[in-house]
N, CA, C and O of each residue as an XYZ file, in Angstrom:
856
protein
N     -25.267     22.234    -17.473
C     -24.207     21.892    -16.513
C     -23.085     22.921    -16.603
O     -22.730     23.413    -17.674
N     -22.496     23.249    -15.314
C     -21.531     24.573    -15.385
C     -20.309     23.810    -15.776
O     -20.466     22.620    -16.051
N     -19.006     24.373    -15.844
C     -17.914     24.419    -16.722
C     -17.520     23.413    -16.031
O     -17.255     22.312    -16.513
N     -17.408     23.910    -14.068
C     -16.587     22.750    -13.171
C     -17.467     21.483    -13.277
O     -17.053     20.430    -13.761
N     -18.919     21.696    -12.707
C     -19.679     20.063    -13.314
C     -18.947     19.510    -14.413
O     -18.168     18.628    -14.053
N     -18.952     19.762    -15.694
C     -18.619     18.975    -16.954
C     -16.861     18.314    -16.648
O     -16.404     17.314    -17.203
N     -16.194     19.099    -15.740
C     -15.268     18.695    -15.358
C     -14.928     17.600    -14.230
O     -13.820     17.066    -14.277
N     -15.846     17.241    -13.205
C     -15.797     16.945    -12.594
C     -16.273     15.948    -13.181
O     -15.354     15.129    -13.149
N     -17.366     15.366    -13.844
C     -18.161     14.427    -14.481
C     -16.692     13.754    -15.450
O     -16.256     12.603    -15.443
N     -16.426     14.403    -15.863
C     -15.301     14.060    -16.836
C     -13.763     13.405    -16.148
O     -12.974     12.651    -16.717
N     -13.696     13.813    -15.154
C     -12.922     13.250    -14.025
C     -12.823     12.024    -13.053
O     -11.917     11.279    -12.679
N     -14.238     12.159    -12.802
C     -14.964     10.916    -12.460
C     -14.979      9.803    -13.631
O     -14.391      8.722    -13.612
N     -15.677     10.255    -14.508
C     -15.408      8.905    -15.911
C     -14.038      8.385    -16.028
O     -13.893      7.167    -16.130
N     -12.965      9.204    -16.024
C     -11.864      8.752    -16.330
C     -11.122      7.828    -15.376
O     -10.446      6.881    -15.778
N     -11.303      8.195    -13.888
C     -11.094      7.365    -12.795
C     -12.149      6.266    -12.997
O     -11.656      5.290    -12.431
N     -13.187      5.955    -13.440
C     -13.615      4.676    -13.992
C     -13.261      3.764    -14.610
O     -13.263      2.572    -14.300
N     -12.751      4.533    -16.032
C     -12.014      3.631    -16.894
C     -10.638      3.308    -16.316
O      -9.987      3.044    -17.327
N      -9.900      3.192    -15.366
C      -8.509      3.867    -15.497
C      -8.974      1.890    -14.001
O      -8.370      0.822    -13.895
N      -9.963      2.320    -13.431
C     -10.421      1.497    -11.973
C     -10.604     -0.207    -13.323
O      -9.931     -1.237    -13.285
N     -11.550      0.095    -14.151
C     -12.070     -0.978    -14.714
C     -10.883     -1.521    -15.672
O     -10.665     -2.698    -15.958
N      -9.856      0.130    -16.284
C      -8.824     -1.329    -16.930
C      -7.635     -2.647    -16.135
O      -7.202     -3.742    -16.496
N      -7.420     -1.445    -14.465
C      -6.562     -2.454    -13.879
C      -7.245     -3.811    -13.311
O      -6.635     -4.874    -13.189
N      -8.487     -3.624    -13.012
C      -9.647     -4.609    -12.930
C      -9.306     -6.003    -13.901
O      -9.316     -7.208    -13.653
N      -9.086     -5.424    -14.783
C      -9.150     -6.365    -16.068
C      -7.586     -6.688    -16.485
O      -7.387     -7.655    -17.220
N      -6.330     -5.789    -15.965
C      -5.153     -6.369    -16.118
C      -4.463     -7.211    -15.318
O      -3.546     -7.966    -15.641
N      -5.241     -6.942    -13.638
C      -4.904     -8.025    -13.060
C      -5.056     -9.508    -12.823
O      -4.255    -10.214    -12.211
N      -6.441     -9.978    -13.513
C      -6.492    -10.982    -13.355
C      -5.412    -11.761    -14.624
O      -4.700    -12.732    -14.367
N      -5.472    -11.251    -15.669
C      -4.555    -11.367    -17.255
C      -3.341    -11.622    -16.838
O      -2.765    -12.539    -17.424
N      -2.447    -10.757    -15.493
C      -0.947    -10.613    -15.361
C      -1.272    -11.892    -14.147
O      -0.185    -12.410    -13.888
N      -2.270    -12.480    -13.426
C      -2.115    -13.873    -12.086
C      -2.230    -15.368    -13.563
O      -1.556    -16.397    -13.516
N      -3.541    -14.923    -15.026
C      -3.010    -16.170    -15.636
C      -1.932    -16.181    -16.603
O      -1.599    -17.171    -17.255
N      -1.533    -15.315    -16.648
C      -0.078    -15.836    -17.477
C       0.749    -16.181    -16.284
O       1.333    -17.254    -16.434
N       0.945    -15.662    -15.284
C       2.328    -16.716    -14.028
C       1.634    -17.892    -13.541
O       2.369    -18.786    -13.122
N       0.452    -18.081    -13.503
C      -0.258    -19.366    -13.317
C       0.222    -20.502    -14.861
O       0.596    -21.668    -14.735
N       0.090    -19.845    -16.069
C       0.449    -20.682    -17.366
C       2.273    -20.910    -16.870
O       2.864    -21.989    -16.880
N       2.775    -19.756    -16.527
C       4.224    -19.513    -16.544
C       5.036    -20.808    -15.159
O       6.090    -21.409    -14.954
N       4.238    -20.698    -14.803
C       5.131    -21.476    -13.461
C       5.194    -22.877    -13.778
O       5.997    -23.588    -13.174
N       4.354    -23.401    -14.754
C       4.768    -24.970    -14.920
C       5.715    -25.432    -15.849
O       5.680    -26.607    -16.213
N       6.920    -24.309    -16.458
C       7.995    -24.461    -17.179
C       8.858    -23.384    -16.484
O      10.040    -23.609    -16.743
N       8.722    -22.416    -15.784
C       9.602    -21.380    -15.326
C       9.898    -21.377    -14.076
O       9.379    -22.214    -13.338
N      10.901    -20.318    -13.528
C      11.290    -20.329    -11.885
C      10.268    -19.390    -11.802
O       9.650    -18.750    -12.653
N      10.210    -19.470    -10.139
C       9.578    -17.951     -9.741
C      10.607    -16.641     -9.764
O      10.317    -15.453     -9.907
N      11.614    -17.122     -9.617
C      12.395    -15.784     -9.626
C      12.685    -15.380    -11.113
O      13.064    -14.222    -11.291
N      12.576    -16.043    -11.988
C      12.834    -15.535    -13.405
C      11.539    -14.887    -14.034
O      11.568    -14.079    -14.962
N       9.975    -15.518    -13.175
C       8.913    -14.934    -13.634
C       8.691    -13.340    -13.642
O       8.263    -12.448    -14.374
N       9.600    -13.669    -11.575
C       9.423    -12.212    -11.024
C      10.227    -11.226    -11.500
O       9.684    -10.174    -11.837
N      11.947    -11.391    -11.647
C      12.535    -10.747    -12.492
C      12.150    -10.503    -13.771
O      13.264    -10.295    -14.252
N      11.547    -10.402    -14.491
C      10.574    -10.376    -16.153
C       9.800     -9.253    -15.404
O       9.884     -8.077    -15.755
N       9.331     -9.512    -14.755
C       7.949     -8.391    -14.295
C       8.257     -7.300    -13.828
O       7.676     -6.260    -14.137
N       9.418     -7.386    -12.842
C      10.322     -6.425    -12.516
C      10.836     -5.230    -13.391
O      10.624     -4.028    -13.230
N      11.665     -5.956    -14.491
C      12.089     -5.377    -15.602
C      11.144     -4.278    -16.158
O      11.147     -3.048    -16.110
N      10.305     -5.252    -16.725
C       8.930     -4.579    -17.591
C       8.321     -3.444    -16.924
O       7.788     -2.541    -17.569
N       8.389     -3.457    -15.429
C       7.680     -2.801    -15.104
C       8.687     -1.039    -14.400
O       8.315      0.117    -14.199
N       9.970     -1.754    -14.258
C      10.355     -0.793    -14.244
C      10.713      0.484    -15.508
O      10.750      1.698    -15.304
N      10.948     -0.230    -16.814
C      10.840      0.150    -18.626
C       9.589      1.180    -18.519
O       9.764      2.362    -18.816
N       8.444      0.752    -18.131
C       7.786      1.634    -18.216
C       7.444      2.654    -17.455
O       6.942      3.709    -17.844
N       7.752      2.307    -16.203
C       8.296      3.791    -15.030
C       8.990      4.490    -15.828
O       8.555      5.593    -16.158
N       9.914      4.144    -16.202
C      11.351      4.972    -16.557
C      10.672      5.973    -17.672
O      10.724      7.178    -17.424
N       9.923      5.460    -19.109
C       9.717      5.693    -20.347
C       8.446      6.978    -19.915
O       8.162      7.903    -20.675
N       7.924      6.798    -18.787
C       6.489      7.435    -18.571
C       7.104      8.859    -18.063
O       7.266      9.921    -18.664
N       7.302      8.579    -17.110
C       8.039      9.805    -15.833
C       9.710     10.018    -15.941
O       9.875     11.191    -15.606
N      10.587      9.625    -16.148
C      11.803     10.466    -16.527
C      11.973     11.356    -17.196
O      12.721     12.252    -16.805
N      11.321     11.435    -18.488
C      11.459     12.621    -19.069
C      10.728     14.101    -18.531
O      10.841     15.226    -19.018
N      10.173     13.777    -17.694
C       9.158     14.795    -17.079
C       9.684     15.101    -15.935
O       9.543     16.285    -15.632
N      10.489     14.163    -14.861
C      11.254     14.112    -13.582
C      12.491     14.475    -13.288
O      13.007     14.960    -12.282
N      13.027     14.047    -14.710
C      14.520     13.583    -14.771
C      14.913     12.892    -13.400
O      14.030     12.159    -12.954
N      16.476     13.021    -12.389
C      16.983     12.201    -11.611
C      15.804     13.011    -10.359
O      16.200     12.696     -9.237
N      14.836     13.703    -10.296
C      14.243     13.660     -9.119
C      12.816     12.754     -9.043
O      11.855     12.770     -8.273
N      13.125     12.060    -10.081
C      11.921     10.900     -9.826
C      12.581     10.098     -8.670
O      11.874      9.746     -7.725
N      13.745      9.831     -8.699
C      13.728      8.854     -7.790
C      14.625      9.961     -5.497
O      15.399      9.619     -4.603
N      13.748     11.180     -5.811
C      14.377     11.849     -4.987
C      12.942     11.649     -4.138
O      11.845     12.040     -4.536
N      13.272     10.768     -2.551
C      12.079     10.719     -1.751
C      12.325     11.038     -0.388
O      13.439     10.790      0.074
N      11.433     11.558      0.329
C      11.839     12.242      1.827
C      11.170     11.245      2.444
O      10.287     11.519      3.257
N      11.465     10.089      2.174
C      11.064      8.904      3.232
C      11.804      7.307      2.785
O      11.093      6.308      2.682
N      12.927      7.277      2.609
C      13.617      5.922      1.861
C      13.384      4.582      2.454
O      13.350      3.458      1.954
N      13.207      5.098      3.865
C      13.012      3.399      4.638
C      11.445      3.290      4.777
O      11.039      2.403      5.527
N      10.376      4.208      4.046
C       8.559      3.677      4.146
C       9.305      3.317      2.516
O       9.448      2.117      2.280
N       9.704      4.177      1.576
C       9.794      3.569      0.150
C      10.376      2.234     -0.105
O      10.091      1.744     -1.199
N      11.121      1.558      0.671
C      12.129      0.292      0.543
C      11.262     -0.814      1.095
O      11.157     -1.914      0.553
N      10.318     -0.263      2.804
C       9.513     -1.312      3.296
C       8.550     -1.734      2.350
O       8.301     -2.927      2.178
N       8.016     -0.856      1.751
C       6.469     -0.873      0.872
C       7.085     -1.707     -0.306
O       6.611     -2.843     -0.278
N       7.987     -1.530     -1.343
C       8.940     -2.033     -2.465
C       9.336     -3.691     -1.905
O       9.429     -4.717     -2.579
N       9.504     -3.506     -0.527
C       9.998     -5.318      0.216
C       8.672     -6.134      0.504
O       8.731     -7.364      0.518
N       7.627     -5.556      0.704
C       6.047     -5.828      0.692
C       5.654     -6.152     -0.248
O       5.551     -7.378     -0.278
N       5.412     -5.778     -0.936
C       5.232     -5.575     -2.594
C       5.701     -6.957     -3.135
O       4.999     -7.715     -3.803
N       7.178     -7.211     -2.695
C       7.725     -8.451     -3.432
C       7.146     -9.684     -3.066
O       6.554    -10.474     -3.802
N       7.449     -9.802     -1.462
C       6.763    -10.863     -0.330
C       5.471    -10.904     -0.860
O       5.458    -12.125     -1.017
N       4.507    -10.591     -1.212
C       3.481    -10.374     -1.606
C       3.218    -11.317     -3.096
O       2.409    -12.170     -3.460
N       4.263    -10.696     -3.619
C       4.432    -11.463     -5.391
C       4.853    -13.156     -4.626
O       4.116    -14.127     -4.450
N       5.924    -13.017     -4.392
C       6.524    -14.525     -3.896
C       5.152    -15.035     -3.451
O       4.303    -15.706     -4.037
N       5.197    -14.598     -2.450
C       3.680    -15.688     -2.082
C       2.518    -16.033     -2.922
O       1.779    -17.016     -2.862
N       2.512    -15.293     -3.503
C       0.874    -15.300     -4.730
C       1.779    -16.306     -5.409
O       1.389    -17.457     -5.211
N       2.659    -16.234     -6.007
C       3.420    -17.031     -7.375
C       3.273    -18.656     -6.521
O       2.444    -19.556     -6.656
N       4.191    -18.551     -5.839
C       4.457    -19.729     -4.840
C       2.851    -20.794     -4.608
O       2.545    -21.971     -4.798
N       2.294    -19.777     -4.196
C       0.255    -20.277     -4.067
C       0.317    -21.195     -5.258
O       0.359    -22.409     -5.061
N       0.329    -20.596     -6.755
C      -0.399    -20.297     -7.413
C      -0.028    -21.812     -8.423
O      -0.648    -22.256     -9.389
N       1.400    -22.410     -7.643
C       1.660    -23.662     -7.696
C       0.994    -25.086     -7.878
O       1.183    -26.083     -8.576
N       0.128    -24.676     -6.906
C      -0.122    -25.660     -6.274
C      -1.904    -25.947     -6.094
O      -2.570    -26.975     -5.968
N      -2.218    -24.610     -6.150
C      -3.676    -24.345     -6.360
C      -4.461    -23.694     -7.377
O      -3.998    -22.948     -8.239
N      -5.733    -24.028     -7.229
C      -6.595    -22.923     -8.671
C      -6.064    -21.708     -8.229
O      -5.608    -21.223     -7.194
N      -6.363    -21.283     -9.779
C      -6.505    -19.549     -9.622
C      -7.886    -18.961     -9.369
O      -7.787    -17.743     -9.217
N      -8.825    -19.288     -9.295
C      -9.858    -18.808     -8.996
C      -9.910    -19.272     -7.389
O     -10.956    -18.838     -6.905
N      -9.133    -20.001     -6.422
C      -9.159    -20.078     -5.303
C      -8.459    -19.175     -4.690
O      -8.897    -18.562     -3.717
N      -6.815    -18.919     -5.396
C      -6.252    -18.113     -4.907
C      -7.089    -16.361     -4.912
O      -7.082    -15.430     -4.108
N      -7.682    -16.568     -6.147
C      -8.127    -15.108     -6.003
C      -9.066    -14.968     -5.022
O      -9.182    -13.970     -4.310
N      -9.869    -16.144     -4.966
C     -11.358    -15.385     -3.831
C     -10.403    -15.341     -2.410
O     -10.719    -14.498     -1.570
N      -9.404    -16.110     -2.170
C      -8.635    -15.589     -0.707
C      -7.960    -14.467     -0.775
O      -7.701    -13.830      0.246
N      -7.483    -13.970     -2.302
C      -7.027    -12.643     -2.132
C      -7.892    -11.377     -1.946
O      -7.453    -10.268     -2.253
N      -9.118    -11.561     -1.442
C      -9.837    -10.308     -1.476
C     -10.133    -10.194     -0.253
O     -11.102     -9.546      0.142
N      -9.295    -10.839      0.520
C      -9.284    -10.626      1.856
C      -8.467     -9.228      2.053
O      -8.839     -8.460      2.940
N      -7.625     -8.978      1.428
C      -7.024     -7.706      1.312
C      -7.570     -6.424      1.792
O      -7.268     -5.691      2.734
N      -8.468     -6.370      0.862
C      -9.574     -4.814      1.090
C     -10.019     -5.016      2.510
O     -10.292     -4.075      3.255
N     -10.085     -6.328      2.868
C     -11.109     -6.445      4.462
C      -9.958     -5.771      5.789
O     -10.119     -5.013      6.745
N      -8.633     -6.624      5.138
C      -7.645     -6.214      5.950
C      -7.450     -4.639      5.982
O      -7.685     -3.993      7.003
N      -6.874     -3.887      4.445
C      -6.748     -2.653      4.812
C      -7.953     -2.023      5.591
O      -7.526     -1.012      6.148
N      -9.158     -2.187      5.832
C      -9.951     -1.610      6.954
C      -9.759     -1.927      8.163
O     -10.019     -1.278      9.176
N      -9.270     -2.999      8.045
C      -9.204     -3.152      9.526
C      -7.721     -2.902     10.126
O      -7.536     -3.136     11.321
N      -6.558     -2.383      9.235
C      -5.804     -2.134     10.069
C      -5.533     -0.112      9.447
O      -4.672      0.710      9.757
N      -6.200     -0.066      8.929
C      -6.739      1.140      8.763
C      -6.404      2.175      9.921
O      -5.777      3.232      9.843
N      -7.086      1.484     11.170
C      -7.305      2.083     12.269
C      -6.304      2.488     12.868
O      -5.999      3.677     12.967
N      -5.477      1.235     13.487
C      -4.060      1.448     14.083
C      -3.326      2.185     13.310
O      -3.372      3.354     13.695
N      -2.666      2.042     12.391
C      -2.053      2.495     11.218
C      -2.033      3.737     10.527
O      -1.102      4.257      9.913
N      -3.292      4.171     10.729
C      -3.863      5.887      9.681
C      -4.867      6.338     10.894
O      -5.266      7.498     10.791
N      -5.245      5.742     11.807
C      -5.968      6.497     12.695
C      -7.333      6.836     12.246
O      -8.198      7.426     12.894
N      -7.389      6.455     11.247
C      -9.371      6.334     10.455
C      -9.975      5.733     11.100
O      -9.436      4.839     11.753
N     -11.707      6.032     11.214
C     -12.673      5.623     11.888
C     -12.982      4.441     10.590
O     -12.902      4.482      9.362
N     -13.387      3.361     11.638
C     -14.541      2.746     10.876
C     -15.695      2.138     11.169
O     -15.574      1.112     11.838
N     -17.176      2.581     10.759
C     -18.364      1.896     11.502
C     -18.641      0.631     11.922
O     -17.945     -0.336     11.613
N     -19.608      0.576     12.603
C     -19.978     -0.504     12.751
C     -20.469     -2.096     11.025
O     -20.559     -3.310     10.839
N     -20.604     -0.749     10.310
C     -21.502     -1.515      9.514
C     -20.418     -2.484      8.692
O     -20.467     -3.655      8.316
N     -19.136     -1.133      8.570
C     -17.798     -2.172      7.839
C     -16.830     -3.182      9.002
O     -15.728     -3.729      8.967
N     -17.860     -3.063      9.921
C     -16.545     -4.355     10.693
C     -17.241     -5.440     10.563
O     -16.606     -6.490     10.461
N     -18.703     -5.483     10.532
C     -19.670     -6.538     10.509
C     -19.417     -7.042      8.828
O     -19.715     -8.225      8.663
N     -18.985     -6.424      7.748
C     -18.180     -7.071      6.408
C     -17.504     -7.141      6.753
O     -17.869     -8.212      7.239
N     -16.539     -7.037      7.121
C     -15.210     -7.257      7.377
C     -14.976     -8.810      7.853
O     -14.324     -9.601      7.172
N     -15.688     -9.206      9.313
C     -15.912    -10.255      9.929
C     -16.672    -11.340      9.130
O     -16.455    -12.517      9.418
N     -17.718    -10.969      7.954
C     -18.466    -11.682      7.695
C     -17.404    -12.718      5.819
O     -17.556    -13.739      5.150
N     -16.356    -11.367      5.869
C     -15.591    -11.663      4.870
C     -14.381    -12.765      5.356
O     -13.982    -13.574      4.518
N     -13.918    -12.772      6.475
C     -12.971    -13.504      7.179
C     -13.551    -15.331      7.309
O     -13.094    -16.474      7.308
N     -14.636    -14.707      7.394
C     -15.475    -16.262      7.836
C     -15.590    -16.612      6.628
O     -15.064    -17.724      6.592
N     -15.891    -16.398      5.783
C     -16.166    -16.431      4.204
C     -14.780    -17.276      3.700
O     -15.003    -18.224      2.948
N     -13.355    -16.999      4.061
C     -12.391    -17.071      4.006
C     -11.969    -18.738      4.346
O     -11.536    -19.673      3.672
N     -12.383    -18.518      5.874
C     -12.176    -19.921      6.392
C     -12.523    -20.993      5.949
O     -11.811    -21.985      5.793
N     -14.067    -20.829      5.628
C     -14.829    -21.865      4.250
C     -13.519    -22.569      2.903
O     -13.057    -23.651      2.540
N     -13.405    -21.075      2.578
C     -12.531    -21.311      1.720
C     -11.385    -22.289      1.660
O     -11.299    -23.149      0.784
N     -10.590    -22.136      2.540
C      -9.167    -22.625      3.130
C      -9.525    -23.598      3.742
O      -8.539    -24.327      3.845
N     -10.487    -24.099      4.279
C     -10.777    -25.619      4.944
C      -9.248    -25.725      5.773
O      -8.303    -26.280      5.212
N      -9.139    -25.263      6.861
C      -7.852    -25.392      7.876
C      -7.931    -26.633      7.991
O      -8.940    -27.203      8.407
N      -6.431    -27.448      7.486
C      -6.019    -28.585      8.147
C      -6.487    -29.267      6.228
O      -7.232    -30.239      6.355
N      -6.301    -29.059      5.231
C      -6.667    -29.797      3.902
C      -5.520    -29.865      3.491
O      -5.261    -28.995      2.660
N      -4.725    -30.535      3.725
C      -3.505    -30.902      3.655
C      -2.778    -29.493      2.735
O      -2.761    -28.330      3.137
N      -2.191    -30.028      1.366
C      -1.149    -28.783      0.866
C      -2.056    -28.018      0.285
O      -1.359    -27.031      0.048
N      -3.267    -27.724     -0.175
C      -3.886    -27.214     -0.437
C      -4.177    -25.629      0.549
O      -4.268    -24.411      0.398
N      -4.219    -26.494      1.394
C      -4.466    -25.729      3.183
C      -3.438    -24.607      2.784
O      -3.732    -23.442      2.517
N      -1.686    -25.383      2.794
C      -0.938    -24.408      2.816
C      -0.568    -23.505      2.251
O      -0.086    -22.498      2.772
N      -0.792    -23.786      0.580
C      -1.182    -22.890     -0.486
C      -2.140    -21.605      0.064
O      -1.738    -20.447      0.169
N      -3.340    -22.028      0.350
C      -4.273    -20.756      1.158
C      -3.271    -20.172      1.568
O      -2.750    -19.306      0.866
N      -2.738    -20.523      2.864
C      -2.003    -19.753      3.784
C      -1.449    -18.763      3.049
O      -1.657    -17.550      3.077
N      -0.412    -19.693      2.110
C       0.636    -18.440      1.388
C      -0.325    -17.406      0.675
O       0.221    -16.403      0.215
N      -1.310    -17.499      0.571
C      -1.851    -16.273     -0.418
C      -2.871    -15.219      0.826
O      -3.351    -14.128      0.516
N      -3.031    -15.920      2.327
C      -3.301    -15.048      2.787
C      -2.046    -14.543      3.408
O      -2.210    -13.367      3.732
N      -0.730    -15.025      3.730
C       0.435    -13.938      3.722
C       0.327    -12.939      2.360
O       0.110    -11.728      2.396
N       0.478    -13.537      1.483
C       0.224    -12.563      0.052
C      -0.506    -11.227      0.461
O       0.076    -10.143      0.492
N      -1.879    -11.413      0.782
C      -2.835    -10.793      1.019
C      -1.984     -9.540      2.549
O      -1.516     -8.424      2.321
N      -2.023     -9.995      3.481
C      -1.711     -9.275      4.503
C      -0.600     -8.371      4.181
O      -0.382     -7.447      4.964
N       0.233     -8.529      2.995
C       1.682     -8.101      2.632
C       0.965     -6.497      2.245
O       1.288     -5.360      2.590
N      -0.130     -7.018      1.383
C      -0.327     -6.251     -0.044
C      -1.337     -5.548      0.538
O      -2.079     -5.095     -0.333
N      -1.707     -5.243      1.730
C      -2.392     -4.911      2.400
C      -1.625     -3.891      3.382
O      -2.104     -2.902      3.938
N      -0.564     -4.290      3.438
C       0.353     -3.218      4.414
C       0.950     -2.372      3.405
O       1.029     -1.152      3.552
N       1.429     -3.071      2.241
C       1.381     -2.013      1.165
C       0.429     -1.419      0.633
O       0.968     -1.117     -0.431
N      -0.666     -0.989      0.565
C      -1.729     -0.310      0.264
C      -1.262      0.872      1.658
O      -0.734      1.960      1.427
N      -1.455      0.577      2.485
C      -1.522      1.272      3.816
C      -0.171      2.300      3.703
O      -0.282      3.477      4.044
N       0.797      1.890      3.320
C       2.181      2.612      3.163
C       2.128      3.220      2.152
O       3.014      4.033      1.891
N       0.890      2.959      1.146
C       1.007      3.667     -0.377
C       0.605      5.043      0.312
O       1.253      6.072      0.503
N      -1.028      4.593      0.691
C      -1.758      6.075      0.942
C      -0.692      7.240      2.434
O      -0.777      8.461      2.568
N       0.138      6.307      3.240
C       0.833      7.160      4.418
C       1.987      7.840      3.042
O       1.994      9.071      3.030
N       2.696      7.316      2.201
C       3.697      8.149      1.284
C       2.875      9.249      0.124
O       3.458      9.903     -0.741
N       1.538      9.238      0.357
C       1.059     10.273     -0.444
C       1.167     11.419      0.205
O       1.391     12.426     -0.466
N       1.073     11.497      1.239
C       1.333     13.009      1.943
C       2.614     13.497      1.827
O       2.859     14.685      2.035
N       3.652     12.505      1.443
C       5.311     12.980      1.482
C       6.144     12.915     -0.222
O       6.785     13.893     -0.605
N       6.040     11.927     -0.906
C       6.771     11.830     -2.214
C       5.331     11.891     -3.619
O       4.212     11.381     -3.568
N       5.867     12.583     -4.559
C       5.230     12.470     -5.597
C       4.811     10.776     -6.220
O       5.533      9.779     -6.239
N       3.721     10.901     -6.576
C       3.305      9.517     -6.822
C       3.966      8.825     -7.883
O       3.899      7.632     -8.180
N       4.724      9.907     -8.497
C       5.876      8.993     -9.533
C       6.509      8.483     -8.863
O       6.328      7.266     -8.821
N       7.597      9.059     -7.960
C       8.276      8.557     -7.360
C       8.034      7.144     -6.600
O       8.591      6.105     -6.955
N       7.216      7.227     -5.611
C       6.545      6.260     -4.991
C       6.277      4.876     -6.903
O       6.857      3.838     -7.223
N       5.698      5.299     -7.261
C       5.576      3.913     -8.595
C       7.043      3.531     -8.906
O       7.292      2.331     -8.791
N       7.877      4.199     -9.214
C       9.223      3.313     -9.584
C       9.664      2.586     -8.350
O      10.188      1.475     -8.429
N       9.420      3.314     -7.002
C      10.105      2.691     -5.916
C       9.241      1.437     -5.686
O       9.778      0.487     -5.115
N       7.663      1.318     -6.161
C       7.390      0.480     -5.939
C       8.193     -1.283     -6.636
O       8.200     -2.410     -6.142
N       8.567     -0.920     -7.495
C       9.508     -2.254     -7.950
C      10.822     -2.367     -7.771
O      11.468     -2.950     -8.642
N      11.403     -1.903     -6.757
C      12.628     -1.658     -7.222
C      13.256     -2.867     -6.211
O      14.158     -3.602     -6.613
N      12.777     -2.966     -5.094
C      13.459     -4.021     -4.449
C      13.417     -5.437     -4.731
O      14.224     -6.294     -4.371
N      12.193     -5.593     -5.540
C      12.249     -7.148     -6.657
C      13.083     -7.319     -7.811
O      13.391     -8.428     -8.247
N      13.619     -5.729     -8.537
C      14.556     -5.825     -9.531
C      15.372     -6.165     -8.979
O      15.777     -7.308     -9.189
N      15.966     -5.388     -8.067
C      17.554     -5.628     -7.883
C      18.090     -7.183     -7.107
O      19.176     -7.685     -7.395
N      17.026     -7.875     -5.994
C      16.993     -8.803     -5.574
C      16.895     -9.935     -6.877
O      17.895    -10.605     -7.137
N      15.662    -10.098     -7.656
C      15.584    -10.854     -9.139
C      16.997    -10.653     -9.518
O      17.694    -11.665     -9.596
N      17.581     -9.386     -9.788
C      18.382     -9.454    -10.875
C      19.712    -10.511    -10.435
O      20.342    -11.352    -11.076
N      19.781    -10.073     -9.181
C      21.219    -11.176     -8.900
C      20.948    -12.554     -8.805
O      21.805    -13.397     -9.068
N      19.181    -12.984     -8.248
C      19.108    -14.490     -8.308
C      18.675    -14.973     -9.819
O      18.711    -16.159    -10.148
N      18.266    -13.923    -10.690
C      17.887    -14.536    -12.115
C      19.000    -15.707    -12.909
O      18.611    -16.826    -13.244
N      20.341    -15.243    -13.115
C      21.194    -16.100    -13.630
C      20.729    -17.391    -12.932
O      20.032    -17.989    -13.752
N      20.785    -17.900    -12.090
C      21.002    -18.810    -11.486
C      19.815    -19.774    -11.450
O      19.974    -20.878    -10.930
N      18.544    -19.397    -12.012
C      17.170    -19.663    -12.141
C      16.995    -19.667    -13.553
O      15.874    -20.044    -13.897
N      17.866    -19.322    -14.577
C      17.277    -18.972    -15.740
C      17.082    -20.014    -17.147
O      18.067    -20.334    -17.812
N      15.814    -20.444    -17.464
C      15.193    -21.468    -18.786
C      14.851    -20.561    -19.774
O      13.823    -19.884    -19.779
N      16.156    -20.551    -21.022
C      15.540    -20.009    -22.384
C      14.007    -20.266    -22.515
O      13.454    -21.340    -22.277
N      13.336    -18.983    -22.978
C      11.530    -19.119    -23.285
C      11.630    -20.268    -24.527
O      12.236    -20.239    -25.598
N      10.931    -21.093    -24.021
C      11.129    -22.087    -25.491
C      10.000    -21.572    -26.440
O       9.905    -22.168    -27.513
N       9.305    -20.755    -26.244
C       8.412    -20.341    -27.539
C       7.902    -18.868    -27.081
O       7.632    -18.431    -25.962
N       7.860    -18.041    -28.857
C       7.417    -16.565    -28.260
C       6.282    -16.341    -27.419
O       6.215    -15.308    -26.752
N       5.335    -17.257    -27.384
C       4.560    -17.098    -26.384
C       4.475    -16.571    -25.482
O       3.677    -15.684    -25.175
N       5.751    -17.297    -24.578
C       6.000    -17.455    -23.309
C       7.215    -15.929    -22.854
O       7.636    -15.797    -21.705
């Protein structure tokens, strides 16, 4: 194998592992706010996550950025996508109330169906025949799910397919800000409108963790 093969192979593996660990951190970060919400607010969950997640923006990429991490030639796609992002959290948390987590998740994979299908309008990408016929066959799949009209259960769905459609327009705004801001940039901006929103409603929401656990 030539020098670039072994590189490319090696590139590819790493985008594997990198695909299979967030695979495995997201479902970990829906059951701890699923454990979290039956003693906590949502806004104190979300502010926590906020925090954390901005600590490690900061710790990763500032020293490498300094103040032009947060320098972007697009502030109102960085603020919409960051306000998406949140709407997105609210709704999943809010769901996640009231229903399983293994329900909320199989309605959240309506997501991927959505970014194809608004793919089109949006980024101007083709898509075949073969992915609209999944696409459609995933929607119906959906409806099963959600049983329209099952009383609060019903509405729970709902909120997690707003969830879904949010996080779906953010995907879409991720890949349109790759052509314009460094992808650091774009990651801190991605939390930033849940910090600062959390941070002013946290006081007002806030239950000492009664155990390190939590």
């Amino acid at each position: 194998m030539t020098v670039s093969g072994r590189s490319a192979q090696s590139s590819a593996r790493g985008i594997v592992y990198m695909c299979v660990t967030a695979i495995v951190m997201f479902p970990a970060l829906n059951t701890s706010v699923k454990y979290l919400t039956d003693d906590y607010s949502i806004v104190q969950i979300i502010w926590v996550r906020a925090v954390v997640h901005m600590a490690w923006m900061l710790v990763l990429f500032l020293p490498g950025r300094g103040l032009k991490l947060f320098a972007t030639t697009k502030p109102a796609l960085q603020l919409a996508r960051s306000a998406l992002q949140l709407a997105a959290l609210v709704f999943y948390v809010m769901a996640l109330t009231s229903m399983p987590l293994t329900t909320a998740a199989a309605i959240a994979f309506t997501a991927p169906l959505m970014v194809v299908a608004l793919s089109v309008p949006m980024l101007g990408e083709r898509v075949g025949p073969r992915r609209w016929i999944a696409v459609l066959v995933g929607f119906v799949g959906v409806l099963v799910i959600i049983r329209p009209g099952d009383g609060a259960v019903g509405w729970a769905s709902l909120l997690v397919v707003g969830a879904a459609v949010c996080y779906a327009l953010f995907q879409l705004l991720t890949r349109r800000l790759a052509r314009h801001d460094d992808f650091r940039t774009t990651a801190v901006y991605t939390i930033l409108v849940a910090l600062i929103l959390s941070s002013i409603a946290a006081p007002f929401f806030w239950t000492t963790p009664h155990v390190l656990t939590d």
